[in-house]
mmCIF file of the N, C-alpha and C atoms, coordinates in Angstrom:
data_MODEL
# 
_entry.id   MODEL 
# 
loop_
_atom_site.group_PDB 
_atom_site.id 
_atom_site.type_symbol 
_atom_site.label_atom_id 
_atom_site.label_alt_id 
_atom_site.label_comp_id 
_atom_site.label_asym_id 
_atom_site.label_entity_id 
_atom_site.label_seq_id 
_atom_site.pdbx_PDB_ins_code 
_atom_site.Cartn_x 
_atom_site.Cartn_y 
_atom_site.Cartn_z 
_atom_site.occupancy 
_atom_site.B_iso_or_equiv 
_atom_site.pdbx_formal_charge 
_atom_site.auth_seq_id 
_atom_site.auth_comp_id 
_atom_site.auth_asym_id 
_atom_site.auth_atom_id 
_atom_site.pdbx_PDB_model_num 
ATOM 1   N N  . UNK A 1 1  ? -35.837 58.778 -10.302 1.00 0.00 ? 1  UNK A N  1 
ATOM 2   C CA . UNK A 1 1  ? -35.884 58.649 -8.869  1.00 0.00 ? 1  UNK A CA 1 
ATOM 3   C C  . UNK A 1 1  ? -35.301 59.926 -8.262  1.00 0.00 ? 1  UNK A C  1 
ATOM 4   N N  . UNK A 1 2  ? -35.598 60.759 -7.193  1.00 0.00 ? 2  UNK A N  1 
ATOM 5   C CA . UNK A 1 2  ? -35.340 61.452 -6.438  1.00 0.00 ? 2  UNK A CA 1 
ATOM 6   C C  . UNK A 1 2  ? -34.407 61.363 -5.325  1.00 0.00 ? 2  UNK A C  1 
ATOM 7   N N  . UNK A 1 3  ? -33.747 62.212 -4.694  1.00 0.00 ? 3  UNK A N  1 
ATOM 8   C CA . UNK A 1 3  ? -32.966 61.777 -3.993  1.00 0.00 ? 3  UNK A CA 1 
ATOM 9   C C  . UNK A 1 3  ? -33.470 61.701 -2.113  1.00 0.00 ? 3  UNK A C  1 
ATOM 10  N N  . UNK A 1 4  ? -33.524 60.876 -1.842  1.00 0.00 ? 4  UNK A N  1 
ATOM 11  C CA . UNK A 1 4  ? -34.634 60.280 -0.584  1.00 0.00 ? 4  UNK A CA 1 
ATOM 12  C C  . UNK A 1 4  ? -33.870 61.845 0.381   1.00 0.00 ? 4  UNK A C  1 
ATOM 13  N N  . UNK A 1 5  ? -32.964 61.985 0.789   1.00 0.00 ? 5  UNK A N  1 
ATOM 14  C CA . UNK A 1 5  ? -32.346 62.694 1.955   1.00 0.00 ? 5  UNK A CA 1 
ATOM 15  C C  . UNK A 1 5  ? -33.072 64.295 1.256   1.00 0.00 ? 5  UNK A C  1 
ATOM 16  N N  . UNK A 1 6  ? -33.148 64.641 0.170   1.00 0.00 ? 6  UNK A N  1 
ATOM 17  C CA . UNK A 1 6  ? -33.831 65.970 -0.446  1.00 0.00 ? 6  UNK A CA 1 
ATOM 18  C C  . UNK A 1 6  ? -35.541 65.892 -0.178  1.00 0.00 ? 6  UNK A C  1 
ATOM 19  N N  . UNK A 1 7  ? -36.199 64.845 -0.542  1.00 0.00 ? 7  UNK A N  1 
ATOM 20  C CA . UNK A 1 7  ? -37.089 64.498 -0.120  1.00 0.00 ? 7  UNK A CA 1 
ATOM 21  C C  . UNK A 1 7  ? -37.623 65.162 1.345   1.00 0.00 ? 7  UNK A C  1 
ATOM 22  N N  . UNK A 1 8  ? -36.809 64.223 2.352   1.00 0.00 ? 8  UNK A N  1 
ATOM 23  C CA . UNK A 1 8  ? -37.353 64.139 3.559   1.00 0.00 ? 8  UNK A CA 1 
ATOM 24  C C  . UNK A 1 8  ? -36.700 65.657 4.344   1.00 0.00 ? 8  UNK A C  1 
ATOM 25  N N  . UNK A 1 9  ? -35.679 66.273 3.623   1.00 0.00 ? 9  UNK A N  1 
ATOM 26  C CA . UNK A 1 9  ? -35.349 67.782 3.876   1.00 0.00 ? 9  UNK A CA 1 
ATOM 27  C C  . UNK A 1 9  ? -36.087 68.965 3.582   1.00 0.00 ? 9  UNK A C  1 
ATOM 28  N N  . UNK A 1 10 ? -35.859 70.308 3.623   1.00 0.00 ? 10 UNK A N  1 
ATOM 29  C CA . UNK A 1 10 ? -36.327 71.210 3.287   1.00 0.00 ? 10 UNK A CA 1 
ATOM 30  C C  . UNK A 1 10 ? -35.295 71.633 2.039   1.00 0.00 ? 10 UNK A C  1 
ATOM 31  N N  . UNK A 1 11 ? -35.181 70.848 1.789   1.00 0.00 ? 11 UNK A N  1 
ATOM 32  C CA . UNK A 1 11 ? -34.325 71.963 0.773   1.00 0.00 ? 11 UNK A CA 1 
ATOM 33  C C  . UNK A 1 11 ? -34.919 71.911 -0.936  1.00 0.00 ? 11 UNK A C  1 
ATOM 34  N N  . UNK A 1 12 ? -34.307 71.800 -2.045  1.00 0.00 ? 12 UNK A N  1 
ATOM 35  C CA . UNK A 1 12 ? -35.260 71.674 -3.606  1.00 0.00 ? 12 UNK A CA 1 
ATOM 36  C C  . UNK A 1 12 ? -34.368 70.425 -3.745  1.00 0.00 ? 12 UNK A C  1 
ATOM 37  N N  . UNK A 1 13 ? -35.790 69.782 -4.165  1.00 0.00 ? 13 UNK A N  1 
ATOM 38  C CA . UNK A 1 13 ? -35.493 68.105 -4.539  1.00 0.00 ? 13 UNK A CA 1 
ATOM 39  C C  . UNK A 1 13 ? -34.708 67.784 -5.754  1.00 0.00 ? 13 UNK A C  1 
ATOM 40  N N  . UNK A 1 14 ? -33.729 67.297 -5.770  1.00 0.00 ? 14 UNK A N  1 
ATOM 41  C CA . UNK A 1 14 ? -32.401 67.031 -6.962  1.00 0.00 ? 14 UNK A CA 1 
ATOM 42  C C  . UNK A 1 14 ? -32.953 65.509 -7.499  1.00 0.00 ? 14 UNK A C  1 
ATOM 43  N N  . UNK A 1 15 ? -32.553 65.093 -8.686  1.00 0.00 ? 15 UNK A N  1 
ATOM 44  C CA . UNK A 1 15 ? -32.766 63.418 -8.694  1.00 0.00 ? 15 UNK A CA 1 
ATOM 45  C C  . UNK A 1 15 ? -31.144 62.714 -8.169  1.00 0.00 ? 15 UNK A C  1 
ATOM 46  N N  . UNK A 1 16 ? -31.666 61.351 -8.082  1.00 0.00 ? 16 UNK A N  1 
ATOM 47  C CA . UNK A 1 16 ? -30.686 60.524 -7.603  1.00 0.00 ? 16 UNK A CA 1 
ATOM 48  C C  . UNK A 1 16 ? -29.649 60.152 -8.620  1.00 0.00 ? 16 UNK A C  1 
ATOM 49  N N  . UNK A 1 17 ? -28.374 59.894 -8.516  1.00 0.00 ? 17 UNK A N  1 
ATOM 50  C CA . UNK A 1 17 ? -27.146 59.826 -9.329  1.00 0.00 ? 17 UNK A CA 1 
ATOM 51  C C  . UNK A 1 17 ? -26.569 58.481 -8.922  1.00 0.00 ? 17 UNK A C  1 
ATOM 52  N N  . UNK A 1 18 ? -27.227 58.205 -7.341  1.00 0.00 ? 18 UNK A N  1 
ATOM 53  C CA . UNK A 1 18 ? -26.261 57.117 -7.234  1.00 0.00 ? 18 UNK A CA 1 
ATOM 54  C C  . UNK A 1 18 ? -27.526 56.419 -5.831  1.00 0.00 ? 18 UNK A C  1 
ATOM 55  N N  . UNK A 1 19 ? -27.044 54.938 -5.520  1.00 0.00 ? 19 UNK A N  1 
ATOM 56  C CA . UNK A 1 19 ? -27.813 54.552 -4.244  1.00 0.00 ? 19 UNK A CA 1 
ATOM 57  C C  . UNK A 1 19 ? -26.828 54.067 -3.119  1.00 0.00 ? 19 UNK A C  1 
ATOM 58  N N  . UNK A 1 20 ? -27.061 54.528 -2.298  1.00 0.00 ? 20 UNK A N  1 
ATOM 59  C CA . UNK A 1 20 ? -26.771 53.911 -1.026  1.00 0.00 ? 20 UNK A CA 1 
ATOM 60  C C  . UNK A 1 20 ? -26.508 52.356 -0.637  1.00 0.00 ? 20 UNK A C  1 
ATOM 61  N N  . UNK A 1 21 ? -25.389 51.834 -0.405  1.00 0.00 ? 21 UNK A N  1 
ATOM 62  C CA . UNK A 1 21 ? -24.453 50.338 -0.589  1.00 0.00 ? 21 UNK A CA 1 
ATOM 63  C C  . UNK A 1 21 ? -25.497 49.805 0.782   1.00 0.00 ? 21 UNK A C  1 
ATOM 64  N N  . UNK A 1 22 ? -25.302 50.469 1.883   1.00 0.00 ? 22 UNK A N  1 
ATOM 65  C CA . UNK A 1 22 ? -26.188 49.841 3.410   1.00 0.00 ? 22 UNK A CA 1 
ATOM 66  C C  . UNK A 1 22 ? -27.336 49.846 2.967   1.00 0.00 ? 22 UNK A C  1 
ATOM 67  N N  . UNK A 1 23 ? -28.181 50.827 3.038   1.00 0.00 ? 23 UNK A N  1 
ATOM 68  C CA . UNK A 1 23 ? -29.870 51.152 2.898   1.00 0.00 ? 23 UNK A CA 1 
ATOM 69  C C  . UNK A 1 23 ? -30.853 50.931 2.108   1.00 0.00 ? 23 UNK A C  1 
ATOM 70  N N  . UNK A 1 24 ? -29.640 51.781 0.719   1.00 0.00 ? 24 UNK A N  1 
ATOM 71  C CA . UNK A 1 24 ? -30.594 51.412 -0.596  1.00 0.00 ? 24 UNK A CA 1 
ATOM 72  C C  . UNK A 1 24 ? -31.429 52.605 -0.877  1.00 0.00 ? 24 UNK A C  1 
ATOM 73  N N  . UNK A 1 25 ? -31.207 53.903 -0.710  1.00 0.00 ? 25 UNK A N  1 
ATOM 74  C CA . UNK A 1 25 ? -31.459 55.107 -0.636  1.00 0.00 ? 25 UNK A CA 1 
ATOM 75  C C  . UNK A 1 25 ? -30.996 55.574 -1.818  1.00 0.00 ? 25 UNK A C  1 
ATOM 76  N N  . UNK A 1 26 ? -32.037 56.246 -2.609  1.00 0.00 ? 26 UNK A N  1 
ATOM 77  C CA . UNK A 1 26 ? -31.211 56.700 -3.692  1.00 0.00 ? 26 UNK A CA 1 
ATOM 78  C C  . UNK A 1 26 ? -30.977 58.779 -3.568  1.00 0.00 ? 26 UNK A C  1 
ATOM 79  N N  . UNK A 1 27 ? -29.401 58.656 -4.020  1.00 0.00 ? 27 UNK A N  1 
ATOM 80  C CA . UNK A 1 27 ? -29.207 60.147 -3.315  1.00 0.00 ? 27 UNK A CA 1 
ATOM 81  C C  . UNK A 1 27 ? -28.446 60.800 -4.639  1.00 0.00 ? 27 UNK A C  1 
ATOM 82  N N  . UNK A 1 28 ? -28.153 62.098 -3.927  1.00 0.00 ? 28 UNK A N  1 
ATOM 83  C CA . UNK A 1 28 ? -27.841 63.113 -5.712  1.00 0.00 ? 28 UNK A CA 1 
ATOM 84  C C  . UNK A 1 28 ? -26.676 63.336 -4.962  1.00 0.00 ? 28 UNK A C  1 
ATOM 85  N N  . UNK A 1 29 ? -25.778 64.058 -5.846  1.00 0.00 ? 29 UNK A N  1 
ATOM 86  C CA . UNK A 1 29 ? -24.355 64.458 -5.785  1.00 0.00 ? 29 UNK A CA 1 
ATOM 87  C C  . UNK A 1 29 ? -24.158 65.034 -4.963  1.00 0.00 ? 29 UNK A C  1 
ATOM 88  N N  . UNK A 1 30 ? -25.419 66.022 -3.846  1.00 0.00 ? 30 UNK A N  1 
ATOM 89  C CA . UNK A 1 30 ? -24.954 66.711 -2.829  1.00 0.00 ? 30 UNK A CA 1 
ATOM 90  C C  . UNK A 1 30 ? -24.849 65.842 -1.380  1.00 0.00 ? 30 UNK A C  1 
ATOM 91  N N  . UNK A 1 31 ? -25.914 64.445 -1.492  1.00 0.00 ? 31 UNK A N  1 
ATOM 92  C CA . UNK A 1 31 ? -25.740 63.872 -0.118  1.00 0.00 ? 31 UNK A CA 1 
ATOM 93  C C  . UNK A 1 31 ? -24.819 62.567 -0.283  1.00 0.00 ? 31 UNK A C  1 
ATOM 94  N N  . UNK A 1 32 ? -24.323 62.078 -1.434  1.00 0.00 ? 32 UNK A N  1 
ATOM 95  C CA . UNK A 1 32 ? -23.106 61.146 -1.538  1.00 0.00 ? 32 UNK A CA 1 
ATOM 96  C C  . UNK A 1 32 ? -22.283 61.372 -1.236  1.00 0.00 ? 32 UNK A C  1 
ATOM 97  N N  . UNK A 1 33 ? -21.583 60.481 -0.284  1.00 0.00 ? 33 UNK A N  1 
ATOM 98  C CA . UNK A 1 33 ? -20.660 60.264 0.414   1.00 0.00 ? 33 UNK A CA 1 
ATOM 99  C C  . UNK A 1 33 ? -19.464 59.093 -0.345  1.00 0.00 ? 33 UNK A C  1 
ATOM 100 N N  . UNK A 1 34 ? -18.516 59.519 -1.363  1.00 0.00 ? 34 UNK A N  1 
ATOM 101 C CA . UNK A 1 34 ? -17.995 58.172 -2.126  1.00 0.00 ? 34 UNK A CA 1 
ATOM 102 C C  . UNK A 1 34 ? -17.042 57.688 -1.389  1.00 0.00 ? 34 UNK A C  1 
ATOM 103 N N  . UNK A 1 35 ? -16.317 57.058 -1.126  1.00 0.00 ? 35 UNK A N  1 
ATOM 104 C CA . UNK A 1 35 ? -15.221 56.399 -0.223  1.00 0.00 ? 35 UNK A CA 1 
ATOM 105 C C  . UNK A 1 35 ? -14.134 55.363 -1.145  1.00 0.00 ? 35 UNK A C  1 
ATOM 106 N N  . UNK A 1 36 ? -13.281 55.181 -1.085  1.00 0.00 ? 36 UNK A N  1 
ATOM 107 C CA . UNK A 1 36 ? -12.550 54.046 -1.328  1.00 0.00 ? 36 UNK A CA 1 
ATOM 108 C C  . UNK A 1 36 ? -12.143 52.736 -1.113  1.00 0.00 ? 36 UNK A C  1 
ATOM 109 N N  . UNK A 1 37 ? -12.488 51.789 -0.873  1.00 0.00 ? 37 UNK A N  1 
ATOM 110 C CA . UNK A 1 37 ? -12.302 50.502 -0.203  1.00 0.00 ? 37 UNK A CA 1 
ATOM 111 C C  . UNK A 1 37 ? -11.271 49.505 -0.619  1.00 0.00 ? 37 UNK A C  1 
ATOM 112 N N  . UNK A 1 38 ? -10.443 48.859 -0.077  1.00 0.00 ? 38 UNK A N  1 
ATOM 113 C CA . UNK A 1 38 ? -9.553  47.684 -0.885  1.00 0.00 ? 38 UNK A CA 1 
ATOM 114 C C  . UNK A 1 38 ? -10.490 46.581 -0.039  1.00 0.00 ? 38 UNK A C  1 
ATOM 115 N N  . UNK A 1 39 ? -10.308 45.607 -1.567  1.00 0.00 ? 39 UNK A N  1 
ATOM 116 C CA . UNK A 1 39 ? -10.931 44.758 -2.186  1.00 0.00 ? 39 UNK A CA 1 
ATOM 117 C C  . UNK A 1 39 ? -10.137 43.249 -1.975  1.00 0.00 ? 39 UNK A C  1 
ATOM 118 N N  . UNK A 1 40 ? -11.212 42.829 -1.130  1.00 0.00 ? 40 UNK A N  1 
ATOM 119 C CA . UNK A 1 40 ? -10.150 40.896 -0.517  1.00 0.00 ? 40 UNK A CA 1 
ATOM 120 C C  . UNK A 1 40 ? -10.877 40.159 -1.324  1.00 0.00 ? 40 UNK A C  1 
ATOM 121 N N  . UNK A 1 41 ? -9.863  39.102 -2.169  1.00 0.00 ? 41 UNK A N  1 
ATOM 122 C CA . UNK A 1 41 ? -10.692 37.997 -2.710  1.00 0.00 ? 41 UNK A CA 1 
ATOM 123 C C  . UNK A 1 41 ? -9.666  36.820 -2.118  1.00 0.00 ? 41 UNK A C  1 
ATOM 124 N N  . UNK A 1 42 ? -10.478 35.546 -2.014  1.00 0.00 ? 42 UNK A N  1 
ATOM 125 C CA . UNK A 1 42 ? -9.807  34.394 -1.762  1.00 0.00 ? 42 UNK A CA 1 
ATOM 126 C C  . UNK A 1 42 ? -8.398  34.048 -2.691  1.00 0.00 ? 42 UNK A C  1 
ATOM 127 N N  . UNK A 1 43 ? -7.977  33.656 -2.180  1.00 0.00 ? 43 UNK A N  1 
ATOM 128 C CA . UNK A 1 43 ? -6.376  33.562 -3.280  1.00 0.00 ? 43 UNK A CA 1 
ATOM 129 C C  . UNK A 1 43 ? -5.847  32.432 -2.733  1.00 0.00 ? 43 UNK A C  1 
ATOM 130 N N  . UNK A 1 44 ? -5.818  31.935 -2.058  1.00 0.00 ? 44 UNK A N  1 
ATOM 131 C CA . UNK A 1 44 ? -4.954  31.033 -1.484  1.00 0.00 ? 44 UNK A CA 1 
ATOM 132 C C  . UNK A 1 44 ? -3.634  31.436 -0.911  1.00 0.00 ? 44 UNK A C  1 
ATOM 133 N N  . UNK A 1 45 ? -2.684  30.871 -1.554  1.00 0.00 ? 45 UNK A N  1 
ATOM 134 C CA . UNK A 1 45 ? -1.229  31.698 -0.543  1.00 0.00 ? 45 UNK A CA 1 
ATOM 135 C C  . UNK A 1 45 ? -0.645  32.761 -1.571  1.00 0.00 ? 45 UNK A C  1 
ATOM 136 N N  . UNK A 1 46 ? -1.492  33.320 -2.513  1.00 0.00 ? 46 UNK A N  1 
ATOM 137 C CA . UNK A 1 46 ? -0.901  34.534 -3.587  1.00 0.00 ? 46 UNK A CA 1 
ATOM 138 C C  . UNK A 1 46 ? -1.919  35.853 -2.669  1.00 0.00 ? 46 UNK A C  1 
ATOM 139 N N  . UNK A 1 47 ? -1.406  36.887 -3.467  1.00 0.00 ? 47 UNK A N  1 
ATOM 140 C CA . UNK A 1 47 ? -2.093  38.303 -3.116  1.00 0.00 ? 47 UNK A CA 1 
ATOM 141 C C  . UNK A 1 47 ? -3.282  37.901 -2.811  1.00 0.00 ? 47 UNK A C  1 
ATOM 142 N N  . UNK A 1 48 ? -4.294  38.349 -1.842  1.00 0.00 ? 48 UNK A N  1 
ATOM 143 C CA . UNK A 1 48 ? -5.769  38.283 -1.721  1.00 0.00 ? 48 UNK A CA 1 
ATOM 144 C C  . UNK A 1 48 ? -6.316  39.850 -1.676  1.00 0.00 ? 48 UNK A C  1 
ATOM 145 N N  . UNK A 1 49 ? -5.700  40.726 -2.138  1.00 0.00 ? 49 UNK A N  1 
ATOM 146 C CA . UNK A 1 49 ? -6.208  42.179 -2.722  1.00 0.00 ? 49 UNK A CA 1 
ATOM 147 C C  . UNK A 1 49 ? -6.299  42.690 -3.992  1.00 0.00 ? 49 UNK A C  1 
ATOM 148 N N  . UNK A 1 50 ? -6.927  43.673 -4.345  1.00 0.00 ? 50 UNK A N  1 
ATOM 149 C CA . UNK A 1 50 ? -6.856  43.717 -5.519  1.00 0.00 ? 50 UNK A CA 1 
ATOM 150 C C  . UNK A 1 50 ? -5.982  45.153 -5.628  1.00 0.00 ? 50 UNK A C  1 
ATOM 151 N N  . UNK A 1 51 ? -5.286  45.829 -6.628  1.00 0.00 ? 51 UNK A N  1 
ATOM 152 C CA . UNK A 1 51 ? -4.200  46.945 -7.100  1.00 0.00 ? 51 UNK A CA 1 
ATOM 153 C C  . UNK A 1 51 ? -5.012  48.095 -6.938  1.00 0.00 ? 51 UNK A C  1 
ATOM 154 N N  . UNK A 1 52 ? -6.313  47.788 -7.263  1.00 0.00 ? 52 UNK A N  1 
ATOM 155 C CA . UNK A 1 52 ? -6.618  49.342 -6.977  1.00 0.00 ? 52 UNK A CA 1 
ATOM 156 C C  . UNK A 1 52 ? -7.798  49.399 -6.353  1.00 0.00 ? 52 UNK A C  1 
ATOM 157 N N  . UNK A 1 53 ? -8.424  50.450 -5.905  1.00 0.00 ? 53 UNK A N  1 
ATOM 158 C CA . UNK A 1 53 ? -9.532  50.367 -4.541  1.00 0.00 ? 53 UNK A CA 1 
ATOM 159 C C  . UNK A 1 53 ? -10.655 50.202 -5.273  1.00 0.00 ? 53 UNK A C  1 
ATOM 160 N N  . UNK A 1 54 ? -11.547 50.143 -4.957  1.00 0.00 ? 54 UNK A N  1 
ATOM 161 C CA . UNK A 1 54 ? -13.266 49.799 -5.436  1.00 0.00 ? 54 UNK A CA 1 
ATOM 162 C C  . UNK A 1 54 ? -13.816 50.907 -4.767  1.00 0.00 ? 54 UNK A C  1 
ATOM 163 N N  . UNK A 1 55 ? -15.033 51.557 -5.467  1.00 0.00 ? 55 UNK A N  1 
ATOM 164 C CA . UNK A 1 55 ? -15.196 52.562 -4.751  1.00 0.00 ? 55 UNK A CA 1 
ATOM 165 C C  . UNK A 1 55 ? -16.809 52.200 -3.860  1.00 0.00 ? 55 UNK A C  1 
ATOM 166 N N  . UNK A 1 56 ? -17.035 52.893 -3.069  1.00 0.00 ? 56 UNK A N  1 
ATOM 167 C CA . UNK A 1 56 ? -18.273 52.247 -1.947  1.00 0.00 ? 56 UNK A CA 1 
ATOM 168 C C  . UNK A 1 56 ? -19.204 53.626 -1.829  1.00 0.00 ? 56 UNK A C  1 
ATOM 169 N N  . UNK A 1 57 ? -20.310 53.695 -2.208  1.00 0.00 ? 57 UNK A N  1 
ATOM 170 C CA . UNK A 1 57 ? -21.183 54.893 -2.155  1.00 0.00 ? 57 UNK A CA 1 
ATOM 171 C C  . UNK A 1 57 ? -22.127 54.285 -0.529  1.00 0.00 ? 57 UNK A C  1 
ATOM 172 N N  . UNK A 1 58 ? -22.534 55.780 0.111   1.00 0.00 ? 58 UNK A N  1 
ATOM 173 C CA . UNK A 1 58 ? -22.923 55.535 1.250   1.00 0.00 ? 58 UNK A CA 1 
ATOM 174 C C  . UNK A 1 58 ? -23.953 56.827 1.571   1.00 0.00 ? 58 UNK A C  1 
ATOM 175 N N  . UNK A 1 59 ? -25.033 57.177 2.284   1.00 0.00 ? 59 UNK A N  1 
ATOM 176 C CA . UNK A 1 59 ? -25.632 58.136 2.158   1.00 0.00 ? 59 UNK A CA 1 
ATOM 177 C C  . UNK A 1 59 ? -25.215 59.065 3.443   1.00 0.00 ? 59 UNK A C  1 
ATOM 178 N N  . UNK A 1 60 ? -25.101 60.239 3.846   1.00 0.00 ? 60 UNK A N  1 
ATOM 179 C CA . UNK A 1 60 ? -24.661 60.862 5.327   1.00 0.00 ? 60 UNK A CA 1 
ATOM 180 C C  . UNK A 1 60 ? -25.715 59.742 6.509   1.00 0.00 ? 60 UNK A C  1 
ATOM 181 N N  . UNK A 1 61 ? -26.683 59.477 6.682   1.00 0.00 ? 61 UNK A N  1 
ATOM 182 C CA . UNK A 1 61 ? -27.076 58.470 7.797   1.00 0.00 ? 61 UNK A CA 1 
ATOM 183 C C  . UNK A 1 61 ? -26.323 57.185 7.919   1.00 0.00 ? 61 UNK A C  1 
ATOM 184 N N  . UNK A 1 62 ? -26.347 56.131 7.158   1.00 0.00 ? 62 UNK A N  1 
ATOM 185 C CA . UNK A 1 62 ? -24.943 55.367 6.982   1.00 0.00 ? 62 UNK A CA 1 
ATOM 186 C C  . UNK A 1 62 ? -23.584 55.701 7.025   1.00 0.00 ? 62 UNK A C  1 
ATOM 187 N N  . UNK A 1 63 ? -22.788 56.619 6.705   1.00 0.00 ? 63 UNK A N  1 
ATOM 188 C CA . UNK A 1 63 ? -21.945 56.887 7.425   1.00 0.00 ? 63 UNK A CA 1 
ATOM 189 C C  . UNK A 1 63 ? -21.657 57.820 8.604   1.00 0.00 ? 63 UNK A C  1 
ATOM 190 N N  . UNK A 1 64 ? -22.206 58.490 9.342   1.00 0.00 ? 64 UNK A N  1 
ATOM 191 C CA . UNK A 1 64 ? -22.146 58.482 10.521  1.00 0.00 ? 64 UNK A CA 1 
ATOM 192 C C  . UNK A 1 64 ? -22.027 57.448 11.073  1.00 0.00 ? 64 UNK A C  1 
ATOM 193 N N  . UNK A 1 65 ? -23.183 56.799 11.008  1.00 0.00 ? 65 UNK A N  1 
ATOM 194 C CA . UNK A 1 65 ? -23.455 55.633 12.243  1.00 0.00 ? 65 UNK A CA 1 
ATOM 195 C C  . UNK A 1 65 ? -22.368 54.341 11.974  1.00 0.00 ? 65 UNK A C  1 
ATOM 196 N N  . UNK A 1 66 ? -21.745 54.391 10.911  1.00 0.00 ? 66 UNK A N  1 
ATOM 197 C CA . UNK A 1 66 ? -20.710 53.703 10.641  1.00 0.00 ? 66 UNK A CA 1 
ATOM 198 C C  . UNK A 1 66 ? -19.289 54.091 11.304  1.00 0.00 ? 66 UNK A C  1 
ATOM 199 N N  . UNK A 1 67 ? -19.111 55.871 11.323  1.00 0.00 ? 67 UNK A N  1 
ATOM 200 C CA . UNK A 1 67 ? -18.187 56.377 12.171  1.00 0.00 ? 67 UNK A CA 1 
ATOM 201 C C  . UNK A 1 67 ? -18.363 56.406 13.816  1.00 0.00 ? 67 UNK A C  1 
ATOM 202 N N  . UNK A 1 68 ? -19.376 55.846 14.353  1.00 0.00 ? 68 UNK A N  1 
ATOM 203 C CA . UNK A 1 68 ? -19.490 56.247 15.296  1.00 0.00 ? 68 UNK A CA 1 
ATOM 204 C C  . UNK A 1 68 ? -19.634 54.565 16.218  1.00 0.00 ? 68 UNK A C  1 
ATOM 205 N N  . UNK A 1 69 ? -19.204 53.879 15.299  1.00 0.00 ? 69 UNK A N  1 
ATOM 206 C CA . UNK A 1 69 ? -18.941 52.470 15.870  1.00 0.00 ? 69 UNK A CA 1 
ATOM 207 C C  . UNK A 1 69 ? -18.427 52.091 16.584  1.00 0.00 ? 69 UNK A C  1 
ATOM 208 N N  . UNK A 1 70 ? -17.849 51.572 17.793  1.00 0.00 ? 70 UNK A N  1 
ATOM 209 C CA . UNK A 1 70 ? -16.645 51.460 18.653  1.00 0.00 ? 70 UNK A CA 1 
ATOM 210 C C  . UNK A 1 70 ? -16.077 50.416 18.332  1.00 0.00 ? 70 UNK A C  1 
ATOM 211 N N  . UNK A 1 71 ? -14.870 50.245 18.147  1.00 0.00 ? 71 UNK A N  1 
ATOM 212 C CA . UNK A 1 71 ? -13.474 49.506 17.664  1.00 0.00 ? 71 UNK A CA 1 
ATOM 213 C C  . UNK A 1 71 ? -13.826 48.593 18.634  1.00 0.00 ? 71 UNK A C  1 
ATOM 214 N N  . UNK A 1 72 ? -13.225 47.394 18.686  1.00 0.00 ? 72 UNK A N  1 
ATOM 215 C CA . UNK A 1 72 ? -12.922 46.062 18.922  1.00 0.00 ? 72 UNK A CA 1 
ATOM 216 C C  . UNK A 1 72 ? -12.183 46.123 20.768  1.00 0.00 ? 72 UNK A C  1 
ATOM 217 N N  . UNK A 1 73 ? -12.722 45.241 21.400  1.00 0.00 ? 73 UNK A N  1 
ATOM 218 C CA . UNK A 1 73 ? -12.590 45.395 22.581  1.00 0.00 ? 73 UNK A CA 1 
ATOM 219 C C  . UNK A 1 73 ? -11.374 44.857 23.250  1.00 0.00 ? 73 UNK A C  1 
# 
């Protein structure tokens, strides 16, 4: 698979390494965006996180429009 954002660019088409968590875009090492996330599971009245982060792949169109969200009113 190719990487969709090389594709629809001008630039030389790379293959895909990883896909996109929102879209489903598959992208190469230059348009991944990796992030860190902590991780909630139901627990009842013990910890409901987990010790270490999970990581969240995202393509540059998904995160923009994810940064550009407005906070809670």
């Amino acid at each position: 698979m190719n990487c969709y954002e090389c594709v629809v660019g001008a630039g030389p088409v790379r293959a895909a390494v990883g896909v996109c968590r929102e879209c489903g875009a598959g992208l190469c090492t230059e348009h991944l965006h990796i992030e860190t996330v902590e991780m909630h599971r139901p627990a009842g009245m013990g910890k409901s996180t987990t010790d270490l982060p999970a990581r969240r792949m995202v393509c540059p169109v998904c995160a923009s429009a994810e940064a550009t969200v407005p906070g809670p009113i």
